[in-house]
ZAMARGU-4260 file (C-alpha; in steps of 0.2 Angstrom, whole numbers, plus 5000, padded with zeros to 4 digits):
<rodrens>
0) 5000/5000/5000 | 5005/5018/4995 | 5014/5027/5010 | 5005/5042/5003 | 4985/5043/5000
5) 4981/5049/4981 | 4980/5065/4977 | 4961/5065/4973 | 4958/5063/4993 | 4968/5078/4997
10) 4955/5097/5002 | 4964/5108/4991 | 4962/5097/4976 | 4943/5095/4978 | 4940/5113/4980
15) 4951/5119/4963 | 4943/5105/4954 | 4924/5111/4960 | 4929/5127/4955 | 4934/5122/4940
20) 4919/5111/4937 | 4907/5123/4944 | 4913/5137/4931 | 4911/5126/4916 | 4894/5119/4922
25) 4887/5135/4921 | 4896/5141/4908 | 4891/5128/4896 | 4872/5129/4901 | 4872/5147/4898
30) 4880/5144/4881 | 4865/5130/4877 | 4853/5144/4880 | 4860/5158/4872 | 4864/5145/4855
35) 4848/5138/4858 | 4839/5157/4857 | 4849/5163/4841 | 4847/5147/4831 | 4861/5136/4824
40) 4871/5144/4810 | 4883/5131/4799 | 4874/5116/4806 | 4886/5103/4796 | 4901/5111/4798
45) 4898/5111/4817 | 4895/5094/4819 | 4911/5091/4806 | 4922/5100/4820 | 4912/5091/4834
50) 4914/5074/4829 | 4934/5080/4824 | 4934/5085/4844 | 4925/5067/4851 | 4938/5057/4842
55) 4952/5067/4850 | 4944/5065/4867 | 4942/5044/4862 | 4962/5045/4858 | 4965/5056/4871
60) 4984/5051/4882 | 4990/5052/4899 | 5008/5058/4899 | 5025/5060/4910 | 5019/5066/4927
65) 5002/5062/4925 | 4995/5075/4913 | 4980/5072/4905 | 4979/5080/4887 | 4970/5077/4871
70) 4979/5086/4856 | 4965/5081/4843 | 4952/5085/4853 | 4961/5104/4859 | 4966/5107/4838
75) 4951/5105/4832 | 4941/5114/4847 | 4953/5129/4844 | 4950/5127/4826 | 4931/5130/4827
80) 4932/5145/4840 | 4945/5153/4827 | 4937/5148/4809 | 4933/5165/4801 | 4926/5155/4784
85) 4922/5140/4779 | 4924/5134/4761 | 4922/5154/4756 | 4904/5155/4770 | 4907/5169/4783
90) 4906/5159/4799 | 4895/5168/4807 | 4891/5155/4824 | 4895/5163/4841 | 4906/5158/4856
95) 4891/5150/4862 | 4888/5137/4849 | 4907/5134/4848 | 4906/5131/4866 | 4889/5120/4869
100) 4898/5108/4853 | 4913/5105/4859 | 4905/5101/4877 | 4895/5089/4869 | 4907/5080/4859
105) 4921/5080/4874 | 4906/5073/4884 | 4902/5059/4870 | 4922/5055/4868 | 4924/5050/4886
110) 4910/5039/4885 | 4918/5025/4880 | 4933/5027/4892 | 4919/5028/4905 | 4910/5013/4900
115) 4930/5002/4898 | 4930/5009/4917 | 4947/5023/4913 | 4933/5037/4916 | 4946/5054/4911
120) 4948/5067/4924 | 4933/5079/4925 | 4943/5093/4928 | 4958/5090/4915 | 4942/5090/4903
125) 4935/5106/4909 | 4952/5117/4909 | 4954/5110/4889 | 4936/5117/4887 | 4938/5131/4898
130) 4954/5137/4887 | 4946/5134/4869 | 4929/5143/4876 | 4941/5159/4880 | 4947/5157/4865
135) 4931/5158/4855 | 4924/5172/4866 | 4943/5183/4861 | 4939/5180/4841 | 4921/5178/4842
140) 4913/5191/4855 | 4923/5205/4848 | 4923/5214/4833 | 4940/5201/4827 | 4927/5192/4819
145) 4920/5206/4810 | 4937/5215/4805 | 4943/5194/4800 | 4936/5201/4783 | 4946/5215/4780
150) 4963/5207/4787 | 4974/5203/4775 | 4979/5184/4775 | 4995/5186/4787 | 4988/5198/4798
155) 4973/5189/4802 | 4987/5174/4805 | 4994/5185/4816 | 4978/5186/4825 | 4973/5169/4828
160) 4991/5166/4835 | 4989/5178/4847 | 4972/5172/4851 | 4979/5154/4853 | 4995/5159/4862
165) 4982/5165/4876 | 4971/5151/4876 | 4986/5139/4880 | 4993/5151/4892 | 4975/5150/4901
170) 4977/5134/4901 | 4993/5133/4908 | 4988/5142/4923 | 4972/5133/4927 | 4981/5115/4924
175) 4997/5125/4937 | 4980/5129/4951 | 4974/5111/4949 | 4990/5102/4949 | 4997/5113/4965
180) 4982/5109/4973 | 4982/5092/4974 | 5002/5089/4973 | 5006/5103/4987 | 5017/5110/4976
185) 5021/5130/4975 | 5009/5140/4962 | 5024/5147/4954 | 5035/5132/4950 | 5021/5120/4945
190) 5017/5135/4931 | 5035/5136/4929 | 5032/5117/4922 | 5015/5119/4913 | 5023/5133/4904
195) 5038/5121/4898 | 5025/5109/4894 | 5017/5119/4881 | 5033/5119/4870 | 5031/5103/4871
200) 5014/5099/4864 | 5005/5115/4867 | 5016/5122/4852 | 5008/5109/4841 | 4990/5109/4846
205) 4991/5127/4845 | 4997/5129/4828 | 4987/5115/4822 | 4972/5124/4828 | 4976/5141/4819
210) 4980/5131/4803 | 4966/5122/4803 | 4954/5138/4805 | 4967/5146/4790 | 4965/5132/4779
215) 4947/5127/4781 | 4944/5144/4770 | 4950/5135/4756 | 4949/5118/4759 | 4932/5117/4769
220) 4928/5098/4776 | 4943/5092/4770 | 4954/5103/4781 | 4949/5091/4796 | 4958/5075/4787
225) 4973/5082/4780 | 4977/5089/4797 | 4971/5075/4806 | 4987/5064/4799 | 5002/5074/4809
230) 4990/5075/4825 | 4990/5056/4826 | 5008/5056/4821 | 5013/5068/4834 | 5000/5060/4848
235) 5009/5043/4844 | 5027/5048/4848 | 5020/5054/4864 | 5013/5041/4869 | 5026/5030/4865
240) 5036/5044/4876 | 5026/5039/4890 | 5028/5022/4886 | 5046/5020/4886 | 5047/5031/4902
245) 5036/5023/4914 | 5044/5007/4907 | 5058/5013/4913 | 5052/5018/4928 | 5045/5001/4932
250) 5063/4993/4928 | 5073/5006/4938 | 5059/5001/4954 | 5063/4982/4953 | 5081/4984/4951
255) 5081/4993/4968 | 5072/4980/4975 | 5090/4970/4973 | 5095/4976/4992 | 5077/4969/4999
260) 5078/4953/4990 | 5096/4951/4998 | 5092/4955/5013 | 5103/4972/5014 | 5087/4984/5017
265) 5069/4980/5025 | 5054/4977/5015 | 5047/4992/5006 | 5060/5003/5008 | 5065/5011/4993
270) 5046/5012/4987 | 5043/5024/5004 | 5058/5033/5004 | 5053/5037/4986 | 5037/5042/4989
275) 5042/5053/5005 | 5057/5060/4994 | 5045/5066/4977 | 5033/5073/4991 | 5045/5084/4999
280) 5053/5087/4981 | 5036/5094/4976 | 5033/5103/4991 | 5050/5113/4991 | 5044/5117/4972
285) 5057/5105/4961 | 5054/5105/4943 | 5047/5090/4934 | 5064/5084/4927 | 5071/5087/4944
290) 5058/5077/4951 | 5060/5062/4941 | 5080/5063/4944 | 5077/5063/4963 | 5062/5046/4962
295) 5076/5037/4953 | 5090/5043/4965 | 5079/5039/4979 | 5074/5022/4972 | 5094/5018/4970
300) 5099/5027/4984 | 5104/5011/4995 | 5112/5001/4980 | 5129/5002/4987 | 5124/4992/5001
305) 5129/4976/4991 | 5149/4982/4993 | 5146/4976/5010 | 5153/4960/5016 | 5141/4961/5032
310) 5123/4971/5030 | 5121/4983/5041 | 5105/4979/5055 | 5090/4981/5047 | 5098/4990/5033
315) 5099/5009/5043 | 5112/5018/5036 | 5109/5033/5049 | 5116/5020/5058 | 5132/5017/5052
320) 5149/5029/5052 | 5151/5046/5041 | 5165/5034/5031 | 5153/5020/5028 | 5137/5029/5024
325) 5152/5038/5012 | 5158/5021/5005 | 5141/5014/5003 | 5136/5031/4994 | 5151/5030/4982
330) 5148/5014/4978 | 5131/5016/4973 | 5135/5031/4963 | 5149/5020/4954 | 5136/5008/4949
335) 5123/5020/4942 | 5138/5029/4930 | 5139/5011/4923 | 5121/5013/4912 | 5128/5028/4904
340) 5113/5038/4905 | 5110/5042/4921 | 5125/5054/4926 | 5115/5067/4937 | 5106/5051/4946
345) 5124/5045/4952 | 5130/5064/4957 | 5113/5063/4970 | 5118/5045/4975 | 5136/5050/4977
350) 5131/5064/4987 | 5119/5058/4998 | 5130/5054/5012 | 5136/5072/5014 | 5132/5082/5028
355) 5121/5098/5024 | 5133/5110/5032 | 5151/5109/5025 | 5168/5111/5036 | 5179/5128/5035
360) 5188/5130/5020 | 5179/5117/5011 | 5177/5126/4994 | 5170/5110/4984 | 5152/5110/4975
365) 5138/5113/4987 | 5127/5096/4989 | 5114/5094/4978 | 5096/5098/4984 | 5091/5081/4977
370) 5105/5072/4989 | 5100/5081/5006 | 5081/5078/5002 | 5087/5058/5001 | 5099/5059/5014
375) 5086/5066/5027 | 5072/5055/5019 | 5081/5042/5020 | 5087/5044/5040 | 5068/5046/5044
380) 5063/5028/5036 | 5077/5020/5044 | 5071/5026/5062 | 5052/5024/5057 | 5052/5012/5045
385) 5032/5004/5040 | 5029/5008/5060 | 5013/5019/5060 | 5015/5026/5081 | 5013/5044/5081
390) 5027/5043/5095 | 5038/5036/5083 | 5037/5046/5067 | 5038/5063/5081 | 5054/5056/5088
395) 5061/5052/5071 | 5055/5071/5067 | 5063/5078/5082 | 5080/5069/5080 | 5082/5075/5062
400) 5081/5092/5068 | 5094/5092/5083 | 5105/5087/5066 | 5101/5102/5057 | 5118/5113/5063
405) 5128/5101/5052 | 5121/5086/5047 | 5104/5090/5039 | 5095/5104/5028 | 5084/5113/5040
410) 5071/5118/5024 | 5071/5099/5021 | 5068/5096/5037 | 5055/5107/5037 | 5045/5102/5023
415) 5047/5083/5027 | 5038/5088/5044 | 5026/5095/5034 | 5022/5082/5022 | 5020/5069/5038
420) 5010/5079/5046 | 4997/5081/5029 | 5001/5062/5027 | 4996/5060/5045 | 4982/5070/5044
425) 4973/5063/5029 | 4975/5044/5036 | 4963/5051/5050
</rodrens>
């Protein structure tokens, strides 16, 4: 079992989500009213773009650190809120149909995941309509729309970027309040990561979007298909992205398992002091890379134990000498260089057995936050282990922090008191 309780259990979470939720419930039954009173203009080419959106909520992926995106289904949505023209008709629907359509078809894409028991996050679906809905309302409740006829090509190109750039940014920012929510995490450095993702995939879906709107002037239905092709290409790699890394996750999490199999470390071990580590990681506001260099250092963090010709007593290094915890850390770090790839994991490994505050005249490379995260992580699951006394987990708390003049990070000690303590208080 999880040492911490899912993030969909935590407060904060619930309470961006039903704001979220709330926002788009009444936004979209509003906009059913108001299409509903000014009639449905373009009827075909609605439902074209509509059933363009459903299949890209059916194909939708999960990536890297569990976001939830659907670049068919954003493209095309982006691509109806921006369409000036369609096959030479002035496309004159307001924001309000563009948004009751692309509700309905998200609603009727995730039907199927529903049904196959993978229901999509409720929220991850309303920021995606949320973003395309303020999209249409830039382009479509302004005069934009009515000037789009005047613009030259490249100017009104110019436009819709813009009007994209902002609809992604939107939804950058209400994926960064959802995401801090539930992971703890400081506002500022989860939009710091939100922001990167959209260069990733963001830059695709929203340039697909605005060509789509572009090119639908000449090519009409057809427009949907062609771009169709380099969405799926592009939502493939990812996936296959996602794929390979969580494969590689899963390997790195049975390789550290080596030291519990041989008896070096107790059951469980690497698995919590992982968990404990990514928690305080998040809440001291690493970024995404730097969190998924400190779960594979914290996973590998005790393979140097196998150097030893004698395992240490239930596998506590906070036990052992400065020179051991040294040589086991070395050691460990030696072993990761070996794969090639994995360089910065090794540093943190290698670095782990450090103490937070160096000696005078040491003038060497500070220790990485990663490593003093690990090494305090690690020295409060060797004194707690899978115990769950309160007494026990305060003690462990109050020993770390008589270490804190030379021995341990008082921040990291901090925010680990801070994640047991939430920890604590959820499993009430």
């Amino acid at each position: 079992m999880s040492l911490l309780r899912p993030a969909s259990a935590t407060g904060e979470r619930v309470s961006g989500s039903a704001i979220v939720l709330t926002l788009t419930g009444l936004l979209v039954s509003l906009s059913t009213v108001v299409a509903a009173r000014q009639g449905i203009h373009m009827p075909w080419t609605l439902t074209a773009f509509g059933a363009f959106v459903c299949l890209g909520e059916i194909m939708r992926v999960t990536l890297p650190g569990g976001r939830d995106v659907a670049p068919i289904s954003t493209s095309g949505g982006l691509g109806l809120a921006l369409l000036a023209n369609f096959a030479g008709q002035p496309a004159r629907f307001g924001a309000a149909a563009v948004i009751m359509v692309v509700a309905f078809a998200m609603v009727v894409g995730a039907l199927p995941h529903v049904a196959a028991g993978r229901a999509p996050a409720l929220d991850a679906m309303a920021r995606r309509l949320l973003s395309i809905a303020a999209a249409a309302a830039l382009f479509r409740m302004t005069p934009l729309l009515a000037l789009s006829e005047q613009l030259r090509r490249w100017q009104l190109a110019i436009v819709l970027v813009l009007i994209a750039v902002v609809a992604l940014v939107i939804d950058a920012v209400l994926a960064a309040v959802l995401r801090a929510g539930r992971d703890f995490a400081p506002f500022w450095a989860v939009l710091r990561d939100e922001l990167v993702a959209i260069g990733m995939i963001g830059t695709a879906v929203g340039a697909t979007g605005v060509l789509i709107a572009l090119a639908s002037v000449f090519l009409g239905y057809w427009a949907l298909p062609i771009f169709l092709v380099p969405l799926l290409l592009t939502q493939f790699a990812f996936r296959r992205f996602a794929s390979i890394r969580a494969t590689y996750l899963q390997t790195i999490r049975s390789l550290a398992r080596v030291t519990e199999v041989g008896g070096y470390t107790e059951t469980g071990h690497a698995r919590r002091v992982s968990e404990l580590a990514v928690a305080v990681g998040k809440d001291l506001g690493l970024s995404e890379a730097a969190l998924l260099e400190l779960e594979y250092a914290a996973l590998m963090h005790d393979i140097g134990q196998l150097s030893l010709a004698e395992p240490i007593p239930g596998g506590a290094t906070v036990m052992a000498t400065l020179d051991d915890q040294r040589r086991i850390a070395g050691y460990g770090g030696a072993v990761i260089r070996q794969t090639g790839v994995l360089d910065g994991v090794a540093a943190i490994v290698e670095r782990q057995a450090d103490p937070y505050r160096r000696p005078i005249g040491d003038t060497g490379p500070q220790v990485p936050l990663a490593a003093r995260i690990i090494r305090a992580v690690n020295g409060y699951d060797d004194l707690v282990g899978e115990s769950t006394e309160a007494s026990r987990r305060i003690e462990a708390i109050e020993r770390l922090r008589l270490g804190m003049a030379y021995e341990y990070d008082p921040r990291v000690v901090d925010s680990l008191a801070r994640v047991i303590e939430r920890v604590n208080r959820l499993s009430l």
